[in-house]
C-alpha positions as CSV (number, residue, x, y, z in Angstrom):
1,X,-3.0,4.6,-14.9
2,X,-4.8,6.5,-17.2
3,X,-5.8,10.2,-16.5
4,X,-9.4,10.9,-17.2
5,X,-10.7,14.2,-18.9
6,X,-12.9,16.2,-17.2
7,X,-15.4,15.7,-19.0
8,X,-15.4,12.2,-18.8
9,X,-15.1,12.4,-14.6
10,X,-18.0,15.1,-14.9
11,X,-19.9,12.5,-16.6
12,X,-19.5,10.0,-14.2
13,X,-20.4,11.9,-11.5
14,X,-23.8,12.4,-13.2
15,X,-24.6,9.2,-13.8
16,X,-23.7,8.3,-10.2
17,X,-26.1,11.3,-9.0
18,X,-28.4,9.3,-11.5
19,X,-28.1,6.1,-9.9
20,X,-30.9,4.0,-6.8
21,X,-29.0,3.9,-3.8
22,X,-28.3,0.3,-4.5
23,X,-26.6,0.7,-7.9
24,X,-24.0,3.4,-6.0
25,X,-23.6,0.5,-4.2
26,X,-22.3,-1.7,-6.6
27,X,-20.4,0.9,-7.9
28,X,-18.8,1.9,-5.6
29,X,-17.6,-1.8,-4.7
30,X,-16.3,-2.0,-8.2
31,X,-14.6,1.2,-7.9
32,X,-12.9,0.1,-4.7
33,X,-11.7,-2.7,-6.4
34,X,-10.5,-1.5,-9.5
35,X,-8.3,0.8,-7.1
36,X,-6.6,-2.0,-4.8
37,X,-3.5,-3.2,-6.2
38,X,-4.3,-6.4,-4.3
39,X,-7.3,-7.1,-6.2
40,X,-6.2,-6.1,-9.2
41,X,-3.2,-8.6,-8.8
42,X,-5.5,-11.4,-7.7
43,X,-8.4,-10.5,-10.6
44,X,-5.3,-10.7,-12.9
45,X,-3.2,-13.6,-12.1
46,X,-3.7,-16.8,-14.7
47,X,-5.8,-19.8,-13.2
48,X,-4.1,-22.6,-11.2
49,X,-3.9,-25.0,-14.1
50,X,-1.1,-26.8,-12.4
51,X,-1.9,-30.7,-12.2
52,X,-2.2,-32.1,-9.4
53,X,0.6,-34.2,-8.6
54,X,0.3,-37.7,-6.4
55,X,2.0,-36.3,-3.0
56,X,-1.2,-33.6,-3.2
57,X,-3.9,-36.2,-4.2
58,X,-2.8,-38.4,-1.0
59,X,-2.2,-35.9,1.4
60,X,-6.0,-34.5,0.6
61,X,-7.3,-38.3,0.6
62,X,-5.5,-38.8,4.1
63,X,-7.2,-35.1,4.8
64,X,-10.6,-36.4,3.9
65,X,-10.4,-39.9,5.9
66,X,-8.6,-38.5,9.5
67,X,-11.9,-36.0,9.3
68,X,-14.1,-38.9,8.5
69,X,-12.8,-40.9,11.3
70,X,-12.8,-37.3,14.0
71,X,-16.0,-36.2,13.2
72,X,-16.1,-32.3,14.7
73,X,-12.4,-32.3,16.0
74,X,-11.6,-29.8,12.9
75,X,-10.4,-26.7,13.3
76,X,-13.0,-24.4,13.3
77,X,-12.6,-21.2,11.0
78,X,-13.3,-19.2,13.7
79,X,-10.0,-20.6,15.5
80,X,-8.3,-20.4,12.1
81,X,-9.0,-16.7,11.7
82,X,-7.7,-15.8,15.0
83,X,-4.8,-17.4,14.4
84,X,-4.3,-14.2,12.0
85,X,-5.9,-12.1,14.1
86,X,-8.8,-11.3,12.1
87,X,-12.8,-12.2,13.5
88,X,-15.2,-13.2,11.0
89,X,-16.6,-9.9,11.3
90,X,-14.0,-8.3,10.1
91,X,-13.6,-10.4,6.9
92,X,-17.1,-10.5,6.4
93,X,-16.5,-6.7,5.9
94,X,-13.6,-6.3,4.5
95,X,-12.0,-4.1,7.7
96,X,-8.3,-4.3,8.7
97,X,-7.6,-5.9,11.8
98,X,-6.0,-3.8,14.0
């Protein structure tokens, strides 16, 4: 990663001092995300231009119809989350679960 000058840091700091509350906002997200190797990788990584094969167009077709015929006997995402251990709280803002 590229060192900034001084100069160049100073600078951002003004314009930041410069900024509504709501544009430091925004900033502040992109910042944080510039600075996660996660997102990084993810903002990075080509688009899934893969084809999609026969096995993956009937298993989502058999998907579609066994939810068609159970109406509201999905899993719910809530379910799903804790599977992981997260709530939707916490992925709604971005926290670790701990």
């Amino acid at each position: 990663m590229a060192t900034a000058s001084p100069n160049a840091k100073q600078e951002a700091h003004e314009l930041i001092d410069s900024m509504a509350p709501s544009q430091v906002t925004a900033v502040v997200g992109l910042l944080k995300v510039m600075l996660d190797p996660v997102d990084r990788a993810i903002a990075s990584a080509p688009i899934d231009d893969e084809p999609e094969g026969e096995a993956e167009r009937q298993a989502v077709a058999a998907s579609k119809a066994w939810m068609a015929e159970h109406p509201g006997r999905g899993i719910s995402f809530e379910d799903l989350l804790s599977e992981f251990g997260v709530t939707a709280e916490e992925l709604r803002h971005g926290q670790d679960a701990a």
